[in-house]
Backbone bond lengths (Angstrom), bond angles and torsions (degrees), N, CA, C in turn:
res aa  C-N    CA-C-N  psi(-1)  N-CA   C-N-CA  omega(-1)  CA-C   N-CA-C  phi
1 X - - - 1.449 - - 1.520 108.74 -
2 X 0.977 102.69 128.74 1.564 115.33 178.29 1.586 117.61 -113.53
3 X 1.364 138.27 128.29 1.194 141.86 -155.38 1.657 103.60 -131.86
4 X 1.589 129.51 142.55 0.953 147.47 135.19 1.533 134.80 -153.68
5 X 1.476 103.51 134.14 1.886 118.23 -152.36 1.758 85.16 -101.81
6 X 1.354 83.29 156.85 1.784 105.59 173.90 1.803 117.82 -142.80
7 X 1.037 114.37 153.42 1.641 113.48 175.60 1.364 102.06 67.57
8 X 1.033 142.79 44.78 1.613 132.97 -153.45 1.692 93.84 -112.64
9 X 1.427 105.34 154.67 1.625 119.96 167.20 1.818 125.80 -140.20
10 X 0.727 93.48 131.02 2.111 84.81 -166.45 1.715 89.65 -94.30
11 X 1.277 90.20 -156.44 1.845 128.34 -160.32 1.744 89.00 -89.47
12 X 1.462 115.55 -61.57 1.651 102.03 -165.40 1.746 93.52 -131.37
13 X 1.133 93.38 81.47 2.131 133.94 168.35 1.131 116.52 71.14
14 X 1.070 129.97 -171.00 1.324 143.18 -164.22 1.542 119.46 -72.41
15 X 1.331 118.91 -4.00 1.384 113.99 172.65 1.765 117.49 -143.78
16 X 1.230 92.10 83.69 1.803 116.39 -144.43 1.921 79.77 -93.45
17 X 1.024 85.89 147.79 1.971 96.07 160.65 1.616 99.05 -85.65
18 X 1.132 101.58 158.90 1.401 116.00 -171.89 1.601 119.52 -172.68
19 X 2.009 110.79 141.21 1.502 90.05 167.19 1.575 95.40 -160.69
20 X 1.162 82.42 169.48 1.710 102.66 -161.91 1.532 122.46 -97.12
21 X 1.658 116.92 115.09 1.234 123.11 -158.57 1.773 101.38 -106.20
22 X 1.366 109.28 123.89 1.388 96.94 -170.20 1.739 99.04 -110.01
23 X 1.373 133.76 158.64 1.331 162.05 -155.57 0.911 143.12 -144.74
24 X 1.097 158.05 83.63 1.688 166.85 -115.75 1.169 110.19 -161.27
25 X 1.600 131.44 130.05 2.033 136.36 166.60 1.439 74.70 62.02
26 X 1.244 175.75 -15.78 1.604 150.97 -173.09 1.330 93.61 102.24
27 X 1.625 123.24 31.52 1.893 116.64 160.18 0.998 83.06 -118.23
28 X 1.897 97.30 153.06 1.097 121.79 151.10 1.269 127.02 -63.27
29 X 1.450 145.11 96.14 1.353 127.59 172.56 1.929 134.36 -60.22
30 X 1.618 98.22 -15.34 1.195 107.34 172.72 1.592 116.76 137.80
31 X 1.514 123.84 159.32 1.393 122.89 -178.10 1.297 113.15 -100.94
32 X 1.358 114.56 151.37 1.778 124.96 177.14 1.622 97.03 -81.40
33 X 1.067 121.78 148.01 1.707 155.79 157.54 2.140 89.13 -12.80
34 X 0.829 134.12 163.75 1.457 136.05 153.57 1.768 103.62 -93.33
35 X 1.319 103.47 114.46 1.672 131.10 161.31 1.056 120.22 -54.07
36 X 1.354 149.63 123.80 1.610 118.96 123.14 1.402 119.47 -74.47
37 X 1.342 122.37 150.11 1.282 134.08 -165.24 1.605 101.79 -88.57
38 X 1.457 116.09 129.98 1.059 105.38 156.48 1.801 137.14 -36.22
39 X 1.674 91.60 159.92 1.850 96.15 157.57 1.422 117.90 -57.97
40 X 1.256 107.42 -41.05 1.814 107.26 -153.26 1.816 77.50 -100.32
41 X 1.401 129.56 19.56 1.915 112.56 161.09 1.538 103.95 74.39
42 X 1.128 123.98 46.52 1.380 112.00 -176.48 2.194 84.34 -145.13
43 X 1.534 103.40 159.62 1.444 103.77 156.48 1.238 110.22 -178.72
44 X 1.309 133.63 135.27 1.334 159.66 -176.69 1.479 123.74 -72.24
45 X 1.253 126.54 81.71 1.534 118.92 -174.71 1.208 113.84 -95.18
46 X 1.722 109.01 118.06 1.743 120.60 -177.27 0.971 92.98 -66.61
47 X 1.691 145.24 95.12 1.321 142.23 165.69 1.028 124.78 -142.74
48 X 1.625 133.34 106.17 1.178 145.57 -168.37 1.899 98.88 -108.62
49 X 1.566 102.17 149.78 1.337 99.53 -178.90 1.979 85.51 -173.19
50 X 1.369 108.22 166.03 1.267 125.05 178.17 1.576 115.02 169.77
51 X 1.473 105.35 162.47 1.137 143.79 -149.64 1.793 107.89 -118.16
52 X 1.154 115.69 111.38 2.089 118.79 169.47 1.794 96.66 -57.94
53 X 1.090 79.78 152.67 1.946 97.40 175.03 1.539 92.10 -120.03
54 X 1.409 89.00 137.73 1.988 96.66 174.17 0.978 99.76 -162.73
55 X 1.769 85.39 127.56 2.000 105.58 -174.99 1.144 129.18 -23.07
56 X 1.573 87.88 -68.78 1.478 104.04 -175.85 1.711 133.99 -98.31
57 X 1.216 101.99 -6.95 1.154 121.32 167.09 1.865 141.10 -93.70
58 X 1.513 117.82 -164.62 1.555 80.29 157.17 1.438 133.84 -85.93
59 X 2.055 117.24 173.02 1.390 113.72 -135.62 1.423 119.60 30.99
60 X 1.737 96.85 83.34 1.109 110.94 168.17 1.598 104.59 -109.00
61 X 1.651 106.83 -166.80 1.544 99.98 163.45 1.003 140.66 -71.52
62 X 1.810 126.81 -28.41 0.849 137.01 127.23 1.739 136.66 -4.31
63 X 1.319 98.50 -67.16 2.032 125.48 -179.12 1.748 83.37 -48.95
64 X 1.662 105.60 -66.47 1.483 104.12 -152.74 0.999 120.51 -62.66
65 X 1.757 108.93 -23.85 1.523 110.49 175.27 1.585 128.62 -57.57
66 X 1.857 107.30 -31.86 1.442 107.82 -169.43 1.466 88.26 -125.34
67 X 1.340 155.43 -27.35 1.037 128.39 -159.09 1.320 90.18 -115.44
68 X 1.624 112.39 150.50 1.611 141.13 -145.35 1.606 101.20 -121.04
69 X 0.763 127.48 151.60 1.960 145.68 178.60 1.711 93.91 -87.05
70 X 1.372 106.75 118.56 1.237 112.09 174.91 1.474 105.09 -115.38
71 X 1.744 110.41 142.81 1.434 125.74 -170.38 1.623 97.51 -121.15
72 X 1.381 98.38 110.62 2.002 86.94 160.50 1.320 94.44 -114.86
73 X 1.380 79.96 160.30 1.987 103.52 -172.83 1.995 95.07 -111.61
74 X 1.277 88.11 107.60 2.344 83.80 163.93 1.272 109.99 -111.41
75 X 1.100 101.82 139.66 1.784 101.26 146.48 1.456 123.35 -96.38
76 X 1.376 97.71 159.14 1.037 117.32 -171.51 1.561 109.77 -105.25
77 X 1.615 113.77 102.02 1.486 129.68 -157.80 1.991 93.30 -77.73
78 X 1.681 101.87 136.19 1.725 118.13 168.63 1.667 94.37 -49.78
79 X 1.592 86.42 134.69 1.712 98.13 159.63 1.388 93.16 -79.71
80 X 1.998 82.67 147.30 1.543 107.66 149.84 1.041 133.13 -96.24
81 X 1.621 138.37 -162.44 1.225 133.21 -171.87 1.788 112.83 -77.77
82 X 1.158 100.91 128.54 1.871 90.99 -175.52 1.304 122.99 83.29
83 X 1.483 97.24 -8.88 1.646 103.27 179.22 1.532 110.84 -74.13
84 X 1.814 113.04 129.19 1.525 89.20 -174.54 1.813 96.59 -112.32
85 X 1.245 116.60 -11.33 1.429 101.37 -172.04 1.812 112.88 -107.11
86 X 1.055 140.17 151.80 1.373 118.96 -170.53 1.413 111.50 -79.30
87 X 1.357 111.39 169.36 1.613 116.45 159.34 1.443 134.32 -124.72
88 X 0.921 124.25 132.83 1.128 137.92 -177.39 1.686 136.82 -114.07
89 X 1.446 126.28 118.71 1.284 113.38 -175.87 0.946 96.68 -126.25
90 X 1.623 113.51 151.26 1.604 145.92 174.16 1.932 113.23 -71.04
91 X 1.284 95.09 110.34 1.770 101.80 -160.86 1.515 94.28 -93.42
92 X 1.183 131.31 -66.41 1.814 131.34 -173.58 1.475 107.94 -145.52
93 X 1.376 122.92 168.06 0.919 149.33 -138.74 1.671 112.08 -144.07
94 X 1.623 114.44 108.59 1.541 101.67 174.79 0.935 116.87 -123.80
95 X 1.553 128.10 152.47 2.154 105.57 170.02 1.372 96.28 -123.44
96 X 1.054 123.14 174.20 1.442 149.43 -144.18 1.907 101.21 -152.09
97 X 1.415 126.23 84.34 0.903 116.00 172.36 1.769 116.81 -65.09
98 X 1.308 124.50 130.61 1.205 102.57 175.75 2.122 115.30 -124.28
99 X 1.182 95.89 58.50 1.229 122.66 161.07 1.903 130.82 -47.44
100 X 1.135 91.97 -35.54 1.054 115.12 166.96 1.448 140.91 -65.88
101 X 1.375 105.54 -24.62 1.447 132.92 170.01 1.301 117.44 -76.84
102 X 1.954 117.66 1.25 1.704 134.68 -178.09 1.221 79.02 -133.35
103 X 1.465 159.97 18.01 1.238 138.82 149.11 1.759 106.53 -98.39
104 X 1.270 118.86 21.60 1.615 126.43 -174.32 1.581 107.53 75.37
105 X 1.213 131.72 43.73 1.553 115.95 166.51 1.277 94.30 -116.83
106 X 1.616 95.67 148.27 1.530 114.04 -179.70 1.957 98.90 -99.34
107 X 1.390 121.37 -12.77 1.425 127.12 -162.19 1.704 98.02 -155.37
108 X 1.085 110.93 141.95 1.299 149.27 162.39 1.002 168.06 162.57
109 X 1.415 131.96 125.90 1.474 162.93 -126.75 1.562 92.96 -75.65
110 X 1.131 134.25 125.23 1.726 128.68 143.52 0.970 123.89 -150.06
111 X 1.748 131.70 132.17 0.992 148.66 169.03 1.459 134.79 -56.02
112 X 1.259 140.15 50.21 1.097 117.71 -156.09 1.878 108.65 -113.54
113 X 1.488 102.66 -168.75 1.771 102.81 -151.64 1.693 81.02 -106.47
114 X 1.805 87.77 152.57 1.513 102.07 -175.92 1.504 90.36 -97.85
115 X 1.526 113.68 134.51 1.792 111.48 -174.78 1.274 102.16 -102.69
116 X 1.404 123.39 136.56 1.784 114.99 -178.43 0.996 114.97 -85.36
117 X 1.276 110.63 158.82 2.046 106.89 -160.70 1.726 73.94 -105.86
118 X 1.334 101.52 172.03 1.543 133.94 -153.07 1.704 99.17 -73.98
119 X 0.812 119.83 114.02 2.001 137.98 -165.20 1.084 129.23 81.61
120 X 1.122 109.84 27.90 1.718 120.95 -174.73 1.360 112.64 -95.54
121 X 1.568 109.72 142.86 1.513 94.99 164.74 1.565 133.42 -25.80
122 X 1.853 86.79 -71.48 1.444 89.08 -179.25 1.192 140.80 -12.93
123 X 1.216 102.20 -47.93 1.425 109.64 176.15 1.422 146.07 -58.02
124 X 1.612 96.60 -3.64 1.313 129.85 173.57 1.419 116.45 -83.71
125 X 1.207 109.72 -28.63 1.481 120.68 -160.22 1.631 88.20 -86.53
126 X 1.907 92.63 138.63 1.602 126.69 166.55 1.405 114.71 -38.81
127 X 1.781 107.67 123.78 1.532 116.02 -168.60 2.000 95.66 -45.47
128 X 1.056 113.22 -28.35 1.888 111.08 -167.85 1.774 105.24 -87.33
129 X 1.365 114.34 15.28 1.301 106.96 -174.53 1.682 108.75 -142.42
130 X 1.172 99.32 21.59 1.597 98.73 170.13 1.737 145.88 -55.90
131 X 0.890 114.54 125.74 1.533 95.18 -163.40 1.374 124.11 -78.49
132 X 1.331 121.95 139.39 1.552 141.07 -164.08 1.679 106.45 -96.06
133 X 0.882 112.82 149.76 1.500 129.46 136.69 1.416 144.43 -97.98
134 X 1.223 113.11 113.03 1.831 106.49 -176.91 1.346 115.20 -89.62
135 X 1.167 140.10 114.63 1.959 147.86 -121.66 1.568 83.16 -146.64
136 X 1.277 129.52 128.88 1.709 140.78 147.27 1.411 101.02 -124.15
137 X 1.406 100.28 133.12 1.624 111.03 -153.42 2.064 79.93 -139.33
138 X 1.752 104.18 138.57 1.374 97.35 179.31 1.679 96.63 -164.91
139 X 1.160 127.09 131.61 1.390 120.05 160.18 1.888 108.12 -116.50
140 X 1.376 104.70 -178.97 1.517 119.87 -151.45 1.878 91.96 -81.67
141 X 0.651 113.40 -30.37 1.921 111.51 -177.00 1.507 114.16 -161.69
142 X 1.022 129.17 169.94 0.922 136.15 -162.20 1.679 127.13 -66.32
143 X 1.131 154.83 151.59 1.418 135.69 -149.04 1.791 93.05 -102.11
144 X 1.577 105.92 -36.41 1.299 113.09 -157.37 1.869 106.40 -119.46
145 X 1.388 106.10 165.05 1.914 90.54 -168.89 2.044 75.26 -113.31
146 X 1.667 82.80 159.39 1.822 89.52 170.06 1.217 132.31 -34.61
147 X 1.678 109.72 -57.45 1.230 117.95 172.91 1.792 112.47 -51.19
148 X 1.337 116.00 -41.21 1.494 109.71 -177.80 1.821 114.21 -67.21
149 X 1.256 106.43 -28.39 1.357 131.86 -164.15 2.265 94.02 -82.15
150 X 0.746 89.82 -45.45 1.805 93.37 175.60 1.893 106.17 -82.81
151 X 1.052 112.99 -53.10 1.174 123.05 -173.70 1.663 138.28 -75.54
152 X 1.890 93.56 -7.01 1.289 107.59 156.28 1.078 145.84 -152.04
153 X 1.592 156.05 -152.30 1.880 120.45 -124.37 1.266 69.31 -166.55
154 X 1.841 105.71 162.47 1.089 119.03 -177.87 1.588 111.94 -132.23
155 X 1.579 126.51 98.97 1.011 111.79 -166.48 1.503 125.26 -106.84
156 X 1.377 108.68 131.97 1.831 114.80 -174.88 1.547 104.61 -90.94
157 X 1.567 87.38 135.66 2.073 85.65 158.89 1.551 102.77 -135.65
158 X 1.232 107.85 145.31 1.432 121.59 -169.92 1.747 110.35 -106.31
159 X 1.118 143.90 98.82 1.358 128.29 177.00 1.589 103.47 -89.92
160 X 1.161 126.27 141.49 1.182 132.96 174.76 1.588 125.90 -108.08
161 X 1.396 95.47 -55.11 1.697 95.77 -177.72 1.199 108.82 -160.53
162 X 1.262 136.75 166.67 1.431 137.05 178.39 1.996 82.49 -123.82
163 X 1.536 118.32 142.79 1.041 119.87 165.28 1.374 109.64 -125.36
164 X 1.481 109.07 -166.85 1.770 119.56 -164.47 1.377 103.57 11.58
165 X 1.332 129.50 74.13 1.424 125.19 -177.18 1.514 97.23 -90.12
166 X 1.376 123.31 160.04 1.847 138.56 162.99 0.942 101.55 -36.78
167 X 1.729 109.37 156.99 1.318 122.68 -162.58 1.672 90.81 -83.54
168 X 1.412 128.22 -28.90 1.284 125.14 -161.87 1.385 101.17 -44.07
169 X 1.627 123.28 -54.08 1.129 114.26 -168.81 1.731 124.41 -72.95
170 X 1.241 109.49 115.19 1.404 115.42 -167.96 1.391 112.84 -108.84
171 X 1.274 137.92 159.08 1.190 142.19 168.08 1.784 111.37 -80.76
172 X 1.195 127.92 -19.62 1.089 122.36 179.80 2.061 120.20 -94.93
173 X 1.537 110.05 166.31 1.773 77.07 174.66 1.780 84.07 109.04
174 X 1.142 107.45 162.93 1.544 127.75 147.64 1.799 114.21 -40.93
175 X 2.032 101.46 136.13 1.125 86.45 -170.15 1.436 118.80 -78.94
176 X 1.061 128.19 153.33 1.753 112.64 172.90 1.708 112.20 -125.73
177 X 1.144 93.29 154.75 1.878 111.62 169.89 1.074 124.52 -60.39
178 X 1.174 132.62 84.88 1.737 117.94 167.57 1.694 108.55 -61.94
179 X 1.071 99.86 125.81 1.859 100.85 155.78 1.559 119.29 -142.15
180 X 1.197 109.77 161.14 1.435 118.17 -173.33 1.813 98.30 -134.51
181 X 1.448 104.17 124.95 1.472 113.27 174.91 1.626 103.24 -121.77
182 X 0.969 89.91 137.21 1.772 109.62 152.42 1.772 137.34 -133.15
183 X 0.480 118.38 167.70 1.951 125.11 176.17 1.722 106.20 -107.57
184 X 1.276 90.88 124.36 1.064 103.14 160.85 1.801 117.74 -117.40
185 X 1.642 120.06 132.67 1.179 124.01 178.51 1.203 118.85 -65.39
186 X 1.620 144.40 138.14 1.501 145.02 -144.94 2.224 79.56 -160.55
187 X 1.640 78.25 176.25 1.184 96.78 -173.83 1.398 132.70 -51.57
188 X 1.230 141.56 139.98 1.600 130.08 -171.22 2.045 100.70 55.30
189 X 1.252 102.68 -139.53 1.849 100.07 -165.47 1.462 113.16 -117.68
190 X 1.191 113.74 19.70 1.725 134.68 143.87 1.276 121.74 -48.18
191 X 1.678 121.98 92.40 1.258 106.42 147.82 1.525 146.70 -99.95
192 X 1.733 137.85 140.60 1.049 110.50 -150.64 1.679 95.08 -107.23
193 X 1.576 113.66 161.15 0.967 101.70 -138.35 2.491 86.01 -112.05
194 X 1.189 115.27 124.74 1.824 105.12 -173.55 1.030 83.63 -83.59
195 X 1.657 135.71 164.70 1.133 136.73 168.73 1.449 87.13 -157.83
196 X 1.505 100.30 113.02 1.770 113.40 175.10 1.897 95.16 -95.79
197 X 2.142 101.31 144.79 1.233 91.12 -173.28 1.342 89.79 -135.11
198 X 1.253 129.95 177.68 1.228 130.34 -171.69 1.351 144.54 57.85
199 X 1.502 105.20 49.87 1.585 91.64 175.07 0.981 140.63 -86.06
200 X 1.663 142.17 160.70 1.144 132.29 -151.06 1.755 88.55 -104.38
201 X 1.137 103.17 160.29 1.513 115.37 -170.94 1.528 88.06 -96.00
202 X 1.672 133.46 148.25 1.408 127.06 161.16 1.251 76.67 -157.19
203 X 1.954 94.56 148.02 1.390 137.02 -173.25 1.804 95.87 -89.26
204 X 1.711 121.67 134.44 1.234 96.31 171.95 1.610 126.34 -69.13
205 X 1.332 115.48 -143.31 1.552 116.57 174.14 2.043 112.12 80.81
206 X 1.611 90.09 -10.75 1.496 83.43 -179.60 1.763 110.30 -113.17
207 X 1.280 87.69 150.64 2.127 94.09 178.86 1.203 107.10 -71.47
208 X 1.063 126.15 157.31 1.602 152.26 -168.43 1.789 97.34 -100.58
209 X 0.402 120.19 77.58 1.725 119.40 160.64 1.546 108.02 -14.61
210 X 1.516 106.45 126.12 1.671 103.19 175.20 1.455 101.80 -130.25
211 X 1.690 118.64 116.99 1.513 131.31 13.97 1.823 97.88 -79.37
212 X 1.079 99.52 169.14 1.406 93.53 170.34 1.831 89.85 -138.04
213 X 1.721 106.71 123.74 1.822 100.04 165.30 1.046 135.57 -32.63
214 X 1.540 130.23 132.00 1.669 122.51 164.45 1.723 86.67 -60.85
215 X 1.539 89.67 178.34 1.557 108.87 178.76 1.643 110.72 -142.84
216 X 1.107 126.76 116.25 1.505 140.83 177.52 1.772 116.88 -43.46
217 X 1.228 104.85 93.96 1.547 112.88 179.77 1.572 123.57 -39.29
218 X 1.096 89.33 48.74 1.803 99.56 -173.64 1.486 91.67 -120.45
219 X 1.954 106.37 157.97 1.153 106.26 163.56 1.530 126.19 -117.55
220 X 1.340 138.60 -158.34 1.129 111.67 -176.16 1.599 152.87 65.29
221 X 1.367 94.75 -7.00 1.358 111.34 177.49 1.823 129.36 -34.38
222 X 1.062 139.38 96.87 1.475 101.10 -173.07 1.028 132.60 -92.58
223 X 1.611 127.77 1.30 1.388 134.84 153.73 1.692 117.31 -85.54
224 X 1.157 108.88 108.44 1.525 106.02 167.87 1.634 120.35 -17.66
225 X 1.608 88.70 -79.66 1.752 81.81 173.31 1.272 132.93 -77.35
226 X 1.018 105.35 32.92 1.619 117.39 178.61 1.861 101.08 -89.37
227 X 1.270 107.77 -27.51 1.597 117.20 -177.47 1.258 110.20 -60.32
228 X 1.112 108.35 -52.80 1.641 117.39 -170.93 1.713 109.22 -57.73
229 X 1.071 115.67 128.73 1.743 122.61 155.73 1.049 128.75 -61.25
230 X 1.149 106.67 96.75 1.729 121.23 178.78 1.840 102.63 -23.37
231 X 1.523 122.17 118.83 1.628 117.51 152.08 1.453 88.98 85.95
232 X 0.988 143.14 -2.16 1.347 142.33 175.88 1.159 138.33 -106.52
233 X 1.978 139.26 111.59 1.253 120.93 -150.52 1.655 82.49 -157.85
234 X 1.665 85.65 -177.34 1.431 83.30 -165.71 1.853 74.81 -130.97
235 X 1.297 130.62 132.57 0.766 162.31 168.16 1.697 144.84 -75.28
236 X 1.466 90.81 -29.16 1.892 93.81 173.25 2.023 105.98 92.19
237 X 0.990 70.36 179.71 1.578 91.76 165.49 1.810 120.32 138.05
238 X 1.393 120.85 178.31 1.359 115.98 163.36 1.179 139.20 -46.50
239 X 0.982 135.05 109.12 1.641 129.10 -166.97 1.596 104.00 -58.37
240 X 1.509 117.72 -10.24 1.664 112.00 -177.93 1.565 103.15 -83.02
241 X 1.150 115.37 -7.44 1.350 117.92 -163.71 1.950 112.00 -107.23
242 X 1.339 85.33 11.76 1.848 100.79 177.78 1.632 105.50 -86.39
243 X 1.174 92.38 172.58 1.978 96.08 -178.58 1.162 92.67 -105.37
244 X 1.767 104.20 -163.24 1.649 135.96 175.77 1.763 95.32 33.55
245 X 1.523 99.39 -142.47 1.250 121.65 -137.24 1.868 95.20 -92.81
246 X 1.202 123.29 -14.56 1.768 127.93 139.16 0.984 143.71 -4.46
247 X 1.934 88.78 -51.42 1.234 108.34 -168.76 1.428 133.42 -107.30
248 X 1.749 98.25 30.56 1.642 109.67 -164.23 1.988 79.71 -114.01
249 X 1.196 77.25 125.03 2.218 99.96 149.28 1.224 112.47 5.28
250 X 1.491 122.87 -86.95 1.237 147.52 142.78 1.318 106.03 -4.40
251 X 1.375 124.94 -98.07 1.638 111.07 -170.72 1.673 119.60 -62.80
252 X 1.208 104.03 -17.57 1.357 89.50 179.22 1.645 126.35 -87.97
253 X 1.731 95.22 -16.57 1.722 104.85 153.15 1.688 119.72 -55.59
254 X 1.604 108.46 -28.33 1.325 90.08 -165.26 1.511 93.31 -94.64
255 X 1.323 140.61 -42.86 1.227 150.45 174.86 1.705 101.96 -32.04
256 X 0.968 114.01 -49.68 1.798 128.10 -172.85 1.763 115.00 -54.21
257 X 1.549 76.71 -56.34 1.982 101.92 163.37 1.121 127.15 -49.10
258 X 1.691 104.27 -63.82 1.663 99.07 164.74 1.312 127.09 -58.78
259 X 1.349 115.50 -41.58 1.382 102.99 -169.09 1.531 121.59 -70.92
260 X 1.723 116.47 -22.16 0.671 133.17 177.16 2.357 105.54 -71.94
261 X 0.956 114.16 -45.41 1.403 126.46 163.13 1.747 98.36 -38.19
262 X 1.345 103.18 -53.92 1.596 111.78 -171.86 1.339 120.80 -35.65
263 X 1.661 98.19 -45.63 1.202 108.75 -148.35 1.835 103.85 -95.49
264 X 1.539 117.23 -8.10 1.482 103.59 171.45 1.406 100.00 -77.78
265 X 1.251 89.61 153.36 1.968 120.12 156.14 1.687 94.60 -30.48
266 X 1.807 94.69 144.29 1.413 107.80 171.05 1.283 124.91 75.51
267 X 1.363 120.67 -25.92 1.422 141.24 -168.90 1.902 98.57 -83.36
268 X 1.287 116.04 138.43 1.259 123.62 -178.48 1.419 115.01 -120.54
269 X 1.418 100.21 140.14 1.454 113.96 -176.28 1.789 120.19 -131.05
270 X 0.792 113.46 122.13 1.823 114.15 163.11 1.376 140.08 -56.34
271 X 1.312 147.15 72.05 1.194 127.97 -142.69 1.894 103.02 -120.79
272 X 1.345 95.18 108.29 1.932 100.06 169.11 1.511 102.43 -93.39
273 X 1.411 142.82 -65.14 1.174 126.21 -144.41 1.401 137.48 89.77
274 X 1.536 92.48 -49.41 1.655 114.84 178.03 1.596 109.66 -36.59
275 X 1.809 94.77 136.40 1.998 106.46 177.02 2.003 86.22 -116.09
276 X 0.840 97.24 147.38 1.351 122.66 157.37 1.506 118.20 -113.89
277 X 1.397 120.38 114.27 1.790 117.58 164.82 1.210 103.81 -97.11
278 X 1.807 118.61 129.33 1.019 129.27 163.30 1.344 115.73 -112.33
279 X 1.748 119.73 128.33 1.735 109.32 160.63 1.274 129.48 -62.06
280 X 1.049 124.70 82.05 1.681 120.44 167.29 1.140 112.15 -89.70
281 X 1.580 112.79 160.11 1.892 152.16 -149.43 0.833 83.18 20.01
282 X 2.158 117.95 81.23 1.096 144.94 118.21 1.155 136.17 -93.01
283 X 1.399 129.00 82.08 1.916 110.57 -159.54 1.783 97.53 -109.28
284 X 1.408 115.58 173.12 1.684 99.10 -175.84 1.092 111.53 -86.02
């Protein structure tokens, strides 16, 4: 992996030392060299680092399909007087979907935006001047053979919200986890198991934003918009225009109800978002 930032701003001015800690499954894979940032806000980190892929284990095909390579950018804050250990704060947040590496690429280039975690400069800086990352992403051969590459499908599931949920669940009290699991069937009599975590508690009475982002089934994130999936939203539509068993009278009366329940004052709702991509009729 190869990294270079542009337009950039730290904690104490515009040409902050800085370096780049990259992250994969919740390991650290390792830190880039400490930078100083250019005049013109741009800087180049000679930093290569990576991660083994194993079938069956972790970074599997699976991992690579939904979980993304995360880049934080820190600086590294001037000692003060008497200060003996350094400091450092976490400025933005990027991910690197690498999806692409199950569509047959052995290499690829992507641009994506560094998101500022919550008190950061960044966050100051003009919607037209945000800072980027330049990401070259490459492994030694191919992940998948032709036949696997013709012969199998890539399937997304999107959870969005649980509505008019039981009164049990309250917003007050100790905080708790919402999650929603399911199985999905995979090759031979393996099932793998999505497990969406974190939902946000919302009061009804409020609109849903249209598109509103999926959000990457990861936890921990530390840039807000680091959650969201790049190009990815969830969009709406007619409930006549749903498949399977959705799409009978019946459920879509009750679907109509709830959501509509959703939407008065007081009324509580769950909202993850989270897509999961899984490779299925993939066997080795």
């Amino acid at each position: 992996i190869q990294i270079k930032i542009w337009l950039f701003k730290g904690v104490k001015g515009d040409t902050p030392v800085t370096y780049v800690r990259a992250e994969y499954n919740s390991v650290i894979l390792g830190d880039s060299p400490k930078i100083d940032v250019s005049s013109d806000g741009t800087v180049k980190y000679n930093f290569t680092t990576s991660f083994e892929y194993n079938l069956d284990g972790p970074n599997s095909l699976d991992d690579i399909a939904h979980k993304p390579l995360f880049l934080t950018v820190i600086e590294v804050l001037p000692k003060e007087k008497k200060q003996k250990e350094e400091k450092t704060v976490a400025l933005g947040q990027a991910v690197v979907d690498l999806l692409p590496l199950l569509e047959g690429l052995c290499s690829f280039k992507a641009t994506v935006p560094l998101h500022p975690v919550p008190g950061s400069p960044l966050e100051s800086l003009r919607p037209d001047a945000k800072c980027g990352l330049e990401v070259s992403v490459s492994i030694q051969e191919s992940l998948l053979s032709t036949s696997q590459l013709s012969g199998g499908n890539l399937l997304r599931v999107t959870l969005e919200a649980a509505y008019s949920v039981p009164e049990v669940f309250v917003p007050t009290g100790p905080q708790q986890n919402y999650m929603v699991c399911l199985q999905v069937p995979t090759v031979g009599e393996k099932e793998y198991p999505l497990v969406f975590k974190n939902g946000v508690l919302k009061l009804g009475g409020e609109k849903e934003p249209i598109p509103r982002p999926k959000k990457w089934p990861i936890s921990n994130i530390l840039a807000p918009g680091a959650q969201n999936i790049p190009d990815s939203f969830i969009v709406g539509g007619p409930y006549e225009d749903e498949d399977g068993e959705t799409g009978n009278l019946g459920f879509r009366q009750r679907q109509y109800s709830g959501k509509k329940t959703k939407e008065k004052p007081g009324q509580k709702c769950y909202i993850w978002r989270g897509t999961y991509k899984c490779p299925g009729g993939i066997s080795p």
